[in-house]
N, C-alpha and C positions, 0 to 999 in steps of 0.2 A: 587204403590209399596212402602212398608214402610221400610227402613232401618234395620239394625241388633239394632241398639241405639234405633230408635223408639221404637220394639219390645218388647228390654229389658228392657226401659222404662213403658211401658205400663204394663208389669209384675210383676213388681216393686211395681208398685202403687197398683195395684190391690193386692197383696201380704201385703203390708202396709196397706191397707184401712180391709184386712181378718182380720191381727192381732190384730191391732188395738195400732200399736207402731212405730215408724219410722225402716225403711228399707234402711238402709248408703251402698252407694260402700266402702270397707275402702282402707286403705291408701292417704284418703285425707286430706289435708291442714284444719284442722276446730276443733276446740273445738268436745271434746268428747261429748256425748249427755249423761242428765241424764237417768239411767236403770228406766227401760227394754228397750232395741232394736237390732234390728236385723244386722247383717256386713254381707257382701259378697264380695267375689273378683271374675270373672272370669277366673275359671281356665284355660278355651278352650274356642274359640271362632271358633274356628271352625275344623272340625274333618271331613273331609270326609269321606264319604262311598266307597271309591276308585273305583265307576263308574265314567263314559264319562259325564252325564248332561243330559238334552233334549234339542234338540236343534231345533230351529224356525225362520225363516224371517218375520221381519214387515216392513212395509214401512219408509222409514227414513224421517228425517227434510226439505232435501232439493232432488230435481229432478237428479234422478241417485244416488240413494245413497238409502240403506236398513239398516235396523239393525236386526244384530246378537244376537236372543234373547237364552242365558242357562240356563236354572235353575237346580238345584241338591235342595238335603236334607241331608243337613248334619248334626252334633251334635254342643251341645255347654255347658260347665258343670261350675254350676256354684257353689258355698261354701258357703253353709248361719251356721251361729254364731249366737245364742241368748247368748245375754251378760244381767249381772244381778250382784249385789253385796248386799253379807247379809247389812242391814240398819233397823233402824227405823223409822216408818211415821205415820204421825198422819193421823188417819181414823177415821170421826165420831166421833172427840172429845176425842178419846182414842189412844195413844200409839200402833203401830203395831209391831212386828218383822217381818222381812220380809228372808227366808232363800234364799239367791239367788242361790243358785244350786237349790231347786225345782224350784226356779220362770222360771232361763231358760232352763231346763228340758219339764216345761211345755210350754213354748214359742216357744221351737223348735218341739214339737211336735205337735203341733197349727199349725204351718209352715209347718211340715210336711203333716198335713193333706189337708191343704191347694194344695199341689202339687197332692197326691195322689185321693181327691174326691172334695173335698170342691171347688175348683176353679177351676175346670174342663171347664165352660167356659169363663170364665176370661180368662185362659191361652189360650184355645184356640182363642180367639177374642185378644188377643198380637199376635198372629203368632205362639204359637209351640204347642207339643205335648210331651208329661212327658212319656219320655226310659224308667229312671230306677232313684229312690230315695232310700237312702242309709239309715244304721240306724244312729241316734242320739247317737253319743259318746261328752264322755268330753272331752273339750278343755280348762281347767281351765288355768288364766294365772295372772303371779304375779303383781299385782301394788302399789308399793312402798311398802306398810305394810300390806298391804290384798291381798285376792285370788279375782281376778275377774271370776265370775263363770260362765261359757260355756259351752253350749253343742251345736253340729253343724253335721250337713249333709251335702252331697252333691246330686243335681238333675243332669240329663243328661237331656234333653231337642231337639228334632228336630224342624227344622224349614227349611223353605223354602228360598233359596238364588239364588238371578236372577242376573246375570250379562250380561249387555247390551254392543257390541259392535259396529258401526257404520262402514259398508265397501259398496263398490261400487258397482256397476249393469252393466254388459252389457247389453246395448239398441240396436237399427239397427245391426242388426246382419246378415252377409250374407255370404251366404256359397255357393260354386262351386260347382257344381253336376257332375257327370263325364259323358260325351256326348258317 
């Protein structure tokens, strides 16, 4: 049983390894990364579908003791940002311009596609399955003296979550019959 972390991990990378550019949680303590890359925060991590679970007995750890297995499927949304800034780079000896609104235009559409066909079982071999992907709007944003250029989605995602609890067993059991 793999964790919600494992999961989104697994997603993660698989998603980084489509684009072919790092894949940041943001809000983290760490030097910005040079453009092109991708940001995400979790907006939901979990969202039921306000049923009851399924629920199961397994044997427990120790003699008289069971475990209470639940699983549901619920959702989990998360916000991807391709980040990009106009620059120039050398390519092949020559001088590039680089315009960074198409660069993350096309980055987040890369990603998008990614959720929608392209990593169809990536995603599924992490644990989930792709609800609903949104479209690609700007999220331009200022830094210092230039536009940092964004454009960002959001996925819905289901996934499967088991929670285990450990309770007791009646054994010898005897009951009075009425004579």
């Amino acid at each position: 049983m793999r964790s919600y972390i494992e999961k989104r991990n697994a997603l993660i990378l698989a998603l980084s390894n489509f684009v072919g550019c790092p894949v940041l949680m943001d809000s983290q303590v760490e030097p910005e990364m040079e453009p092109p890359f991708i940001v995400y925060p979790i907006t939901s991590d979990y969202t039921p579908d306000n049923g009851l679970g399924n629920y199961s007995l397994e044997d427990g750890s120790t003699e008289g003791t069971a475990v209470e297995v639940r699983e549901e499927q619920p959702t989990t949304t998360m916000s991807f940002t391709a980040c990009s800034i106009n620059r120039v780079e050398e390519k092949d000896g020559e001088q590039v311009s680089i315009l960074g609104a198409d660069e993350a235009l096309e980055l987040a559409t890369l990603a998008q596609g990614f959720f929608l066909h392209g990593g169809r079982y990536a995603i599924q071999k992490a644990g989930f399955v792709v609800v609903d992907v949104t479209n690609a709007t700007s999220r331009d944003a200022l830094e210092l003296d230039e536009m940092g250029r964004r454009f960002g989605f959001d996925v819905r995602l289901r996934y499967t979550r088991t929670d285990l609890a450990e309770v007791d067993t009646v054994t010898n059991v005897i009951t009075k019959q009425k004579e």
